[in-house]
VEXVO-789948 format. One record per residue (C-alpha): x, y, z; residue number from 0. Coordinates in pm, 1 decimal, padded with zeros to 6 digits. Each point is the difference from the previous one (the first is absolute). Example, Ala and Ser with C-alpha at 12.3 -4.5 7.8 and 13.67 -1.06 7.14 Angstrom:
BEGIN
+----------+----------+----------+-----+
:        x :        y :        z : seq :
+----------+----------+----------+-----+
:  01230.0 : -00450.0 :  00780.0 :   0 :
:  00137.0 :  00344.0 : -00066.0 :   1 :
+----------+----------+----------+-----+
***
This chain:
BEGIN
+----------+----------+----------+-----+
:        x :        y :        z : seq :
+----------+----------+----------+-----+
: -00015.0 :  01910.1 : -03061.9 :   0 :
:  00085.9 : -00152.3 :  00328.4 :   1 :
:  00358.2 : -00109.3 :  00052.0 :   2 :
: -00049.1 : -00157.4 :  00322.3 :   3 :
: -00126.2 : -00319.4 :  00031.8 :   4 :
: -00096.9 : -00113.3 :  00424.7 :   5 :
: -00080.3 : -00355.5 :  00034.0 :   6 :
: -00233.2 : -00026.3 :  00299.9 :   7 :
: -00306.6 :  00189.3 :  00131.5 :   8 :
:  00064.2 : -00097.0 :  00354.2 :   9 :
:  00156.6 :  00188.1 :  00288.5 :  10 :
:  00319.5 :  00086.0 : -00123.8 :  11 :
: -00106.8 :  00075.8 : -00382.6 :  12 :
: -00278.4 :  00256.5 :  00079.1 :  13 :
:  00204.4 :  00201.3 :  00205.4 :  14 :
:  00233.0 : -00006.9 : -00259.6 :  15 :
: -00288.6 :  00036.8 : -00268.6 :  16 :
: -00098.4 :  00328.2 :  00234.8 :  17 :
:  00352.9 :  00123.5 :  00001.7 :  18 :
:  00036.0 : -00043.5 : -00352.0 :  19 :
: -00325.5 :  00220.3 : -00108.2 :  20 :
:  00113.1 :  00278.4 :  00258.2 :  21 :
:  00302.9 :  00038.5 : -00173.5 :  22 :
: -00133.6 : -00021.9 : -00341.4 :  23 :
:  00120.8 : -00285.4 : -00136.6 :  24 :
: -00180.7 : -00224.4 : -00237.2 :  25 :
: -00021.7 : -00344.9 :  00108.8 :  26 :
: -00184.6 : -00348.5 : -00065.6 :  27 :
: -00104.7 : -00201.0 :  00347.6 :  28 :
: -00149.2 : -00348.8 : -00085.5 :  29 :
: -00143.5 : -00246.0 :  00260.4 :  30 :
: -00142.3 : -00374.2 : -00103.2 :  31 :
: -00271.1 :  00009.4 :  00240.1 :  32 :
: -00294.3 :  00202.1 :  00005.8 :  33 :
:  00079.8 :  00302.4 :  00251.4 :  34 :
:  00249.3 :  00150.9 :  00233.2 :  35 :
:  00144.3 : -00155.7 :  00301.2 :  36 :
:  00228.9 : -00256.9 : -00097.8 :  37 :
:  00021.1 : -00274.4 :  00351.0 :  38 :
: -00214.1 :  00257.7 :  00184.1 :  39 :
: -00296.4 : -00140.8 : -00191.9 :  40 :
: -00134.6 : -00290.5 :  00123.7 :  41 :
: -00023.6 : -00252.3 : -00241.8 :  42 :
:  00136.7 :  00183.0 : -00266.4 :  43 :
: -00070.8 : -00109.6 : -00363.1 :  44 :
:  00329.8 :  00067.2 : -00103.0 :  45 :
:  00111.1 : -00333.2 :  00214.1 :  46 :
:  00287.7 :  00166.0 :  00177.1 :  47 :
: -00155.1 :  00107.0 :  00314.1 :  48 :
:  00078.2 : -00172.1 :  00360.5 :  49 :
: -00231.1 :  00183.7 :  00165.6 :  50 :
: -00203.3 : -00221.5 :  00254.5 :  51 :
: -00354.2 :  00079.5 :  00222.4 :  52 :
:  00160.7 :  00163.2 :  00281.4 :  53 :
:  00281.2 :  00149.8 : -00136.2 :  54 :
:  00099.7 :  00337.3 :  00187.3 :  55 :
:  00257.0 :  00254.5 : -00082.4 :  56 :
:  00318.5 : -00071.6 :  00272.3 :  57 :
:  00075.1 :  00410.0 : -00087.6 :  58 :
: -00257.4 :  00288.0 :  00211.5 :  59 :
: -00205.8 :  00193.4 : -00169.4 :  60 :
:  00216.0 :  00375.8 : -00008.7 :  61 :
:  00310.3 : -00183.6 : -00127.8 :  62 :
: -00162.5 : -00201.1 : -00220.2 :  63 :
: -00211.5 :  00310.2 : -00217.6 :  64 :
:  00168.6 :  00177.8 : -00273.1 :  65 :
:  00123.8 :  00313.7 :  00136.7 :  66 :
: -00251.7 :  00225.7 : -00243.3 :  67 :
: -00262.6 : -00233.5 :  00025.3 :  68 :
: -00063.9 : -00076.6 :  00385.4 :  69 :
: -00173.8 : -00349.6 :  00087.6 :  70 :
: -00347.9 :  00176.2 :  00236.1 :  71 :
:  00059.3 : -00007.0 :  00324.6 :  72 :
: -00336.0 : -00179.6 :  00035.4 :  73 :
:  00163.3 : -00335.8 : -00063.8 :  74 :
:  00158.5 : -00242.4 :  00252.9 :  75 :
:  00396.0 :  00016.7 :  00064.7 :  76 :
:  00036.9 : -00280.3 : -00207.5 :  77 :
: -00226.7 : -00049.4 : -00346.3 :  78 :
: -00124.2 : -00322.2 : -00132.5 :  79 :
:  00065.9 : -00091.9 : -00325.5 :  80 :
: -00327.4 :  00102.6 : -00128.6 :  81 :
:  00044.4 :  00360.6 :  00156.1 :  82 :
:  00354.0 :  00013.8 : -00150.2 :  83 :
: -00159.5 : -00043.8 : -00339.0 :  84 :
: -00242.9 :  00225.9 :  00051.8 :  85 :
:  00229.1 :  00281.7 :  00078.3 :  86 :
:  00221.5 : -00108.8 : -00295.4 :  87 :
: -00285.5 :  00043.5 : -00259.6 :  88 :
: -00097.9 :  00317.8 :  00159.9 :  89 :
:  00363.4 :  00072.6 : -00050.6 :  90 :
: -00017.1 : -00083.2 : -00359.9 :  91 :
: -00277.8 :  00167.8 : -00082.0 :  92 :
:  00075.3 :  00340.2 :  00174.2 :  93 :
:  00266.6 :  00050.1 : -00180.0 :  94 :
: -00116.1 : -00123.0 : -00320.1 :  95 :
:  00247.7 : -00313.1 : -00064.3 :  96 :
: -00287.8 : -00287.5 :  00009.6 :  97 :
: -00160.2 :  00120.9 : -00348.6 :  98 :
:  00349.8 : -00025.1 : -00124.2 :  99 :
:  00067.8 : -00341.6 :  00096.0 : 100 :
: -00042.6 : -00255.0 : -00329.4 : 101 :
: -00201.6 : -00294.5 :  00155.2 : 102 :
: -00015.0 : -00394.1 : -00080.9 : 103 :
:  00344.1 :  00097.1 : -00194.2 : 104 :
:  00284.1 : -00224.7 :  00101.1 : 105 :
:  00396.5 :  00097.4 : -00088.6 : 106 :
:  00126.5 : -00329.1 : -00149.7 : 107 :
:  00334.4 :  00079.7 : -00105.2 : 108 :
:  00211.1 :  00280.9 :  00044.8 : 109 :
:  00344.0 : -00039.6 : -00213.3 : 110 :
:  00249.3 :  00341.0 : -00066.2 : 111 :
:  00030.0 :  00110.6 : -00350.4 : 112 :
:  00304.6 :  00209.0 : -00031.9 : 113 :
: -00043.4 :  00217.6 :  00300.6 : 114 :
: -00349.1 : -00003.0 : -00037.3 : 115 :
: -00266.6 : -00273.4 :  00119.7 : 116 :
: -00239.2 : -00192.2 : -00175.1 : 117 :
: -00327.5 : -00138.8 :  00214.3 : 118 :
: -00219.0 : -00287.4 : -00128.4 : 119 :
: -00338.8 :  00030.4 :  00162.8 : 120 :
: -00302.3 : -00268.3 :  00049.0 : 121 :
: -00226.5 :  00188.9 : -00281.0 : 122 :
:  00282.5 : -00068.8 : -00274.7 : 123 :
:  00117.2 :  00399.5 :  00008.4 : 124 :
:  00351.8 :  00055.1 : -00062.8 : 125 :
:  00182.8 :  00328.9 :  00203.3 : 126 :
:  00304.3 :  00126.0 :  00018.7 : 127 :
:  00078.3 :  00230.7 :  00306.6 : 128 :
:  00339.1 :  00208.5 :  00134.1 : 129 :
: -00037.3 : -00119.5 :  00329.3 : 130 :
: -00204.6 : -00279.2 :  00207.9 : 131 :
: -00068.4 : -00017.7 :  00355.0 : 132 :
: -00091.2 : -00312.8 :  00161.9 : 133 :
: -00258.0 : -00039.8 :  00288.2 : 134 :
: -00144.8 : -00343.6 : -00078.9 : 135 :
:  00014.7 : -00089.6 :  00400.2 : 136 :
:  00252.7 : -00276.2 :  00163.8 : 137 :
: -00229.9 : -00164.9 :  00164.3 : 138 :
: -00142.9 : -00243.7 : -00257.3 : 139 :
:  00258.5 : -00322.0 : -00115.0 : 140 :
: -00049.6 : -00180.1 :  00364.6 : 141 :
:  00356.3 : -00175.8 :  00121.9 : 142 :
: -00028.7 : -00326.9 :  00142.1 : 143 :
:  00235.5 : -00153.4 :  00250.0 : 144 :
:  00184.8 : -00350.5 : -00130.7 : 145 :
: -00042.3 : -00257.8 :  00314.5 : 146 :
:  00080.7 : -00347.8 : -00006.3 : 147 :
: -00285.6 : -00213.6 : -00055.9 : 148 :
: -00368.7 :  00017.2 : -00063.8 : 149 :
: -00281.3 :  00097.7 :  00171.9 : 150 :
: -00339.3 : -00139.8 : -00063.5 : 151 :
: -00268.5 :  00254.1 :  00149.8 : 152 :
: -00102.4 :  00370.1 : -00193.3 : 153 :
:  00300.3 :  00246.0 : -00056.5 : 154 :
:  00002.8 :  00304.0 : -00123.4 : 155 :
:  00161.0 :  00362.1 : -00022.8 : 156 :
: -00112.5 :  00308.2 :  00227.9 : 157 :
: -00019.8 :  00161.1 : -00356.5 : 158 :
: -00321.7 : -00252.4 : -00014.9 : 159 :
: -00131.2 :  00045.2 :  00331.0 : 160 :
: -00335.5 :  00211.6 : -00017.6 : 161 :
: -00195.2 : -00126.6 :  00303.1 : 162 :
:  00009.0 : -00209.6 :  00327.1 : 163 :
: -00291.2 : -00191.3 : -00119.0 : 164 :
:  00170.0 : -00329.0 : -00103.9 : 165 :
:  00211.7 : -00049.1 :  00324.6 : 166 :
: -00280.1 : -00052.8 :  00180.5 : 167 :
:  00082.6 : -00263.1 :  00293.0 : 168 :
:  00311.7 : -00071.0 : -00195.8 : 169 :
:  00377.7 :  00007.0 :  00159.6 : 170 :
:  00164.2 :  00247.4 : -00300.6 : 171 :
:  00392.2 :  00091.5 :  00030.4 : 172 :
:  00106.6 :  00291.9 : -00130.3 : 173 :
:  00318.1 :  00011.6 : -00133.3 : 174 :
:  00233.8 :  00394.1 :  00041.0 : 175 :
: -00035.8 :  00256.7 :  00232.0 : 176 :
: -00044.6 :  00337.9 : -00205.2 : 177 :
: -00356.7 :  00217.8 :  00058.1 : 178 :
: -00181.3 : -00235.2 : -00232.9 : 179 :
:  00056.6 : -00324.4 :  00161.6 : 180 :
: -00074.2 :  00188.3 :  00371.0 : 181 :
: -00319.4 :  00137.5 : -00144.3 : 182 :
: -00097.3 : -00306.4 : -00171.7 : 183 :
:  00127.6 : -00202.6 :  00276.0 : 184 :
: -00247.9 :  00168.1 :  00260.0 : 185 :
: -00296.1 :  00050.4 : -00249.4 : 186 :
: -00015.7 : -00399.0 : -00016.3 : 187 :
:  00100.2 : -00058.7 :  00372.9 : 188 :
: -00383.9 :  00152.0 :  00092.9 : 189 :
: -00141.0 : -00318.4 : -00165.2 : 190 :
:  00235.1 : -00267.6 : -00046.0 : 191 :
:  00100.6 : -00259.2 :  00271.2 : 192 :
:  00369.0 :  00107.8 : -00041.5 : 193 :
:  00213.6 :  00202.0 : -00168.7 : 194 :
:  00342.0 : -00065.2 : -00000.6 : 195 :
:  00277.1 :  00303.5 : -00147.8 : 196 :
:  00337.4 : -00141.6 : -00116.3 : 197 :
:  00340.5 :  00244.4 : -00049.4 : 198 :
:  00287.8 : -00078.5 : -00069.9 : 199 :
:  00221.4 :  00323.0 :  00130.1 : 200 :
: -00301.3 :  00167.1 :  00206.5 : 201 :
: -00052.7 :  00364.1 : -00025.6 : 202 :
: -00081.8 :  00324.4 :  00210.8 : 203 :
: -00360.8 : -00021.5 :  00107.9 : 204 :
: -00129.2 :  00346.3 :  00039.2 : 205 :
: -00329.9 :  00161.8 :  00167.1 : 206 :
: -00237.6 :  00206.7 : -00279.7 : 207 :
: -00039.1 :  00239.0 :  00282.5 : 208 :
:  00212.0 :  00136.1 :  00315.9 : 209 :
: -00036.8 :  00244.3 :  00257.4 : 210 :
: -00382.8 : -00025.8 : -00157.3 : 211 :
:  00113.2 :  00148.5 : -00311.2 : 212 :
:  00114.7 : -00166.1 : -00337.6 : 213 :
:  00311.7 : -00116.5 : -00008.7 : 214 :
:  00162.5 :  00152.5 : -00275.9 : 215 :
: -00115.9 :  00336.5 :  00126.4 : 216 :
:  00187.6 : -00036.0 :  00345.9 : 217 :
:  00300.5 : -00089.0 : -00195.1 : 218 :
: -00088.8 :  00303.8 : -00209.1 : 219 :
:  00044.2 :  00193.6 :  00256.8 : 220 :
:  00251.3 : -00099.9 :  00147.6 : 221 :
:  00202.3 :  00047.5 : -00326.6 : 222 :
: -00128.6 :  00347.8 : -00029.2 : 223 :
:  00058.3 :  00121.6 :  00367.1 : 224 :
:  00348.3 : -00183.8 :  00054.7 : 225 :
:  00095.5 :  00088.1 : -00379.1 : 226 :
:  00116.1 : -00400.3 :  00004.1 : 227 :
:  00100.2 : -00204.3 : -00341.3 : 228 :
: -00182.1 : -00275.6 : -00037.1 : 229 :
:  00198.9 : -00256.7 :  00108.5 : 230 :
:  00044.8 :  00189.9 :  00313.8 : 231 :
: -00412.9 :  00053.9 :  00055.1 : 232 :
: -00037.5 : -00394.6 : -00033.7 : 233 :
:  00249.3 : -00076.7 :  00227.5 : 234 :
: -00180.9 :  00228.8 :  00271.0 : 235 :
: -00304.6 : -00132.4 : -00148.4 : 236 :
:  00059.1 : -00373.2 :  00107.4 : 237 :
:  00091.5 :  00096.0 :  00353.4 : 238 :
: -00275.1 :  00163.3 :  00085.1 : 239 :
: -00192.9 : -00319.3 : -00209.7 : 240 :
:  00185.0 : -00240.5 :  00227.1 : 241 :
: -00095.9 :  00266.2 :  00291.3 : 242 :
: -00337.5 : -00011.9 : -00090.2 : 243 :
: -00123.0 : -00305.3 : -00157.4 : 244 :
:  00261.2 : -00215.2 :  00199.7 : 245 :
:  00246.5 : -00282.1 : -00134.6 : 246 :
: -00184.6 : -00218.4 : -00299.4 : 247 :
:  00229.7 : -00281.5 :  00056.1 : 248 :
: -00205.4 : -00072.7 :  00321.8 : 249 :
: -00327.7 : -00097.2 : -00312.0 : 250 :
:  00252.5 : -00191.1 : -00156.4 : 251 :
:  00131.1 :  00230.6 : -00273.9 : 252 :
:  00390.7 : -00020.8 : -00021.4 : 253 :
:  00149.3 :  00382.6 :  00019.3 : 254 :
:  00171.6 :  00002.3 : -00390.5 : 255 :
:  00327.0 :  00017.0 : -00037.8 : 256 :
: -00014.4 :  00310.8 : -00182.1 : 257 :
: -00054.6 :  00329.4 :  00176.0 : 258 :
: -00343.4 :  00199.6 : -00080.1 : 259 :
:  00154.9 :  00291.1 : -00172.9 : 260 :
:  00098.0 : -00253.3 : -00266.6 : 261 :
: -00310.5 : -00145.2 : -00110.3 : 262 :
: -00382.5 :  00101.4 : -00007.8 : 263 :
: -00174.2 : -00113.1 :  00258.0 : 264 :
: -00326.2 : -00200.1 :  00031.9 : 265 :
: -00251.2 :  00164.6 :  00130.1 : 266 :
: -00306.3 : -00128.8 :  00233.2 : 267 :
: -00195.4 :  00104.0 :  00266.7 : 268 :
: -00162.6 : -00397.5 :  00053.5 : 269 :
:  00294.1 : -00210.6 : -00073.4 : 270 :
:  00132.5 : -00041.8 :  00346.9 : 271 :
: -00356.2 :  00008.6 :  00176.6 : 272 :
: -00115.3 : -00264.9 : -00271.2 : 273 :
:  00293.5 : -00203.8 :  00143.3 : 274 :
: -00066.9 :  00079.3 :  00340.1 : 275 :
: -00332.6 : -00127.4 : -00044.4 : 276 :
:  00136.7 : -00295.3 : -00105.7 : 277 :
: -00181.2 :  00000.0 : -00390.7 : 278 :
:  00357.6 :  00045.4 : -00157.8 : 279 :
:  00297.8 : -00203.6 :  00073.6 : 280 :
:  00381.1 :  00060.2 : -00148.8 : 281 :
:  00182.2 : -00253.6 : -00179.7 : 282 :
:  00305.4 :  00053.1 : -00165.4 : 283 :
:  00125.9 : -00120.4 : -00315.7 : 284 :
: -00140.4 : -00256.3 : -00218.4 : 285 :
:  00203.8 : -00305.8 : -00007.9 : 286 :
: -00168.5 : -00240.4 : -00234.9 : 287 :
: -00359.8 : -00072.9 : -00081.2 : 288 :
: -00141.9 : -00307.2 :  00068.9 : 289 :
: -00322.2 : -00018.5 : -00144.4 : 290 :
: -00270.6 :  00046.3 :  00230.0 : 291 :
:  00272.3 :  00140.3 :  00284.9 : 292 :
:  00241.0 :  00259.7 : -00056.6 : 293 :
:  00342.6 : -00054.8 :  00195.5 : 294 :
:  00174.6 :  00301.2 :  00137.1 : 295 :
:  00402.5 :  00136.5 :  00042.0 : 296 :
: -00026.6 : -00058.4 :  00396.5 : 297 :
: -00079.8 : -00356.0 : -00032.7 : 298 :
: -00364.5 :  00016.6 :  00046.6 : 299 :
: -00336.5 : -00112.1 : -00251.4 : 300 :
: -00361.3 :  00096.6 : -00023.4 : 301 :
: -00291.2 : -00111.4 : -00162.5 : 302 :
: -00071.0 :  00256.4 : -00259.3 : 303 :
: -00328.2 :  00025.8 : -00195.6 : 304 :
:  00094.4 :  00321.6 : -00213.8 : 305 :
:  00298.9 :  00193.2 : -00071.4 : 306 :
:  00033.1 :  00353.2 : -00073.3 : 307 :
:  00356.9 :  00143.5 : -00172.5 : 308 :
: -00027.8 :  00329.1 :  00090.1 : 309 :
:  00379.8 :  00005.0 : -00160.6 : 310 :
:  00035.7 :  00296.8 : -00238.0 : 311 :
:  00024.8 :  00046.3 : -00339.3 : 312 :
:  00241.9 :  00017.2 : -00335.1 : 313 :
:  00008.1 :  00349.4 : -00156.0 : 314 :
: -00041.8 : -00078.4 : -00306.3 : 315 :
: -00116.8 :  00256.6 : -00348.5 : 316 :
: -00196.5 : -00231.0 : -00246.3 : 317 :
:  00041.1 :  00230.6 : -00267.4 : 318 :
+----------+----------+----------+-----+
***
């Protein structure tokens, strides 16, 4: 009888379903939606997902395969969401985890009963279990920021945002500065009249690709060949960035305060072109809202038709 109880079936709990079986350990893996892929699947049924149109992976292709179970070289450096899943069901299925997985079965409680734990699940079954491991995904309670005021136009969270298609001809702001709000920020900048991105402590503003390779595979490298920390390899990394790509405060992005070896940093290869181009502009922090305007930190206001909180989320386990 399995002991093991994963909670999950995306990325995290079939490799740990797949290390489990190797080992020979008995285990239960349940999932409330109907298949594998947790936010890789687009419009997942199991409501969690944040996964929008033209979502790509910001890691290349030979870092981002399991080590025993290559991604095909066939693919582009970086894999769309769809091509991610793909490779994560043929994942699944090659090593036999996906006919394990307990589908439509949602964990509703997990409380300890001595040193032992007892799981409630959807289908009114009762289990006890030595140990539980937890891969139900961070990236589903969406955080909202608290600004003074109201605003009277459409808002909503990046963990909403699926497609462009309602920003037509609008002026949208986009509020953070992580991958998301870059991606969504330029995705809508093709056909909206403006887009405006607010942050409130900037961040490093990375290429996807230098020296006409991937990014994280020159810093790779350079890890490898200089046998560098990694602290040190980001530090050489964002000189030869600055080298490179030049200084972003010159598009209006503030250098943080923080150094790049101490936070991850957001990647983009259209961000500052999209700028350039004059389809983005950078605000920074929102003041107060003021219904159909939103006021900024440096004094300024625009006329805002929709706002985007591309702000994060609460970690949060529901059972």
């Amino acid at each position: 009888r399995a002991d093991i109880c994963i909670i999950g079936a995306g990325t995290s709990g079939i490799t740990v379903a797949k290390a489990l079986k190797e080992a020979g350990l008995h285990f239960d893996i349940f999932e409330k939606g109907s298949d594998i892929g947790g936010m890789w699947r687009y419009e997942n049924d199991n409501g969690q997902s944040s996964c929008y149109a033209s979502l790509h992976i910001d890691t290349s292709r030979p870092n981002l395969g399991y080590s025993d179970f290559p991604i095909k070289s066939s693919l582009p450096d970086f894999l769309s969401h769809a091509q991610f899943l793909d490779y994560l069901v043929s994942y699944a299925e090659h090593f036999g985890v996906r006919e394990l997985v307990q589908f439509r079965t949602a964990v509703e409680s997990v409380e300890p009963v001595g040193t032992r734990y007892r799981g409630k699940l959807s289908d009114g079954r009762e289990l006890e279990y030595g140990s539980v491991i937890v891969a139900n995904g961070h990236l589903s309670d969406a955080r909202y920021p608290d600004f003074p005021g109201t605003f009277s136009g459409d808002a909503t969270h990046s963990h909403y945002y699926r497609t462009a298609d309602p920003y037509d001809g609008k002026t949208v702001l986009v509020v953070g500065i992580g991958n998301s709000a870059v991606d969504i920020a330029v995705d809508i900048s093709r056909r909206s009249k403006h887009v405006f991105l607010s942050t409130r402590r900037s961040a490093w503003v990375m290429p996807k690709y230098l020296f006409g390779r991937p990014i994280d595979q020159v810093s790779g490298w350079i890890s490898r060949t200089f046998k560098l920390s990694t602290p040190k390899t980001r530090a050489v990394m964002a000189r030869l960035i600055r080298f490179v790509a030049g200084d972003q405060r010159r598009f209006g992005l503030p250098r943080p305060e923080h150094p790049m070896s101490k936070e991850h940093a957001t990647l983009s290869q259209d961000l500052i072109p999209y700028i350039g181009h004059g389809y983005i502009s950078i605000k920074p922090n929102v003041k107060e809202l003021l219904g159909d305007r939103v006021a900024f930190a440096d004094g300024t206001e625009e006329a805002i038709d929709s706002i985007i909180y591309a702000t994060g989320y609460n970690i949060r386990f529901p059972f």
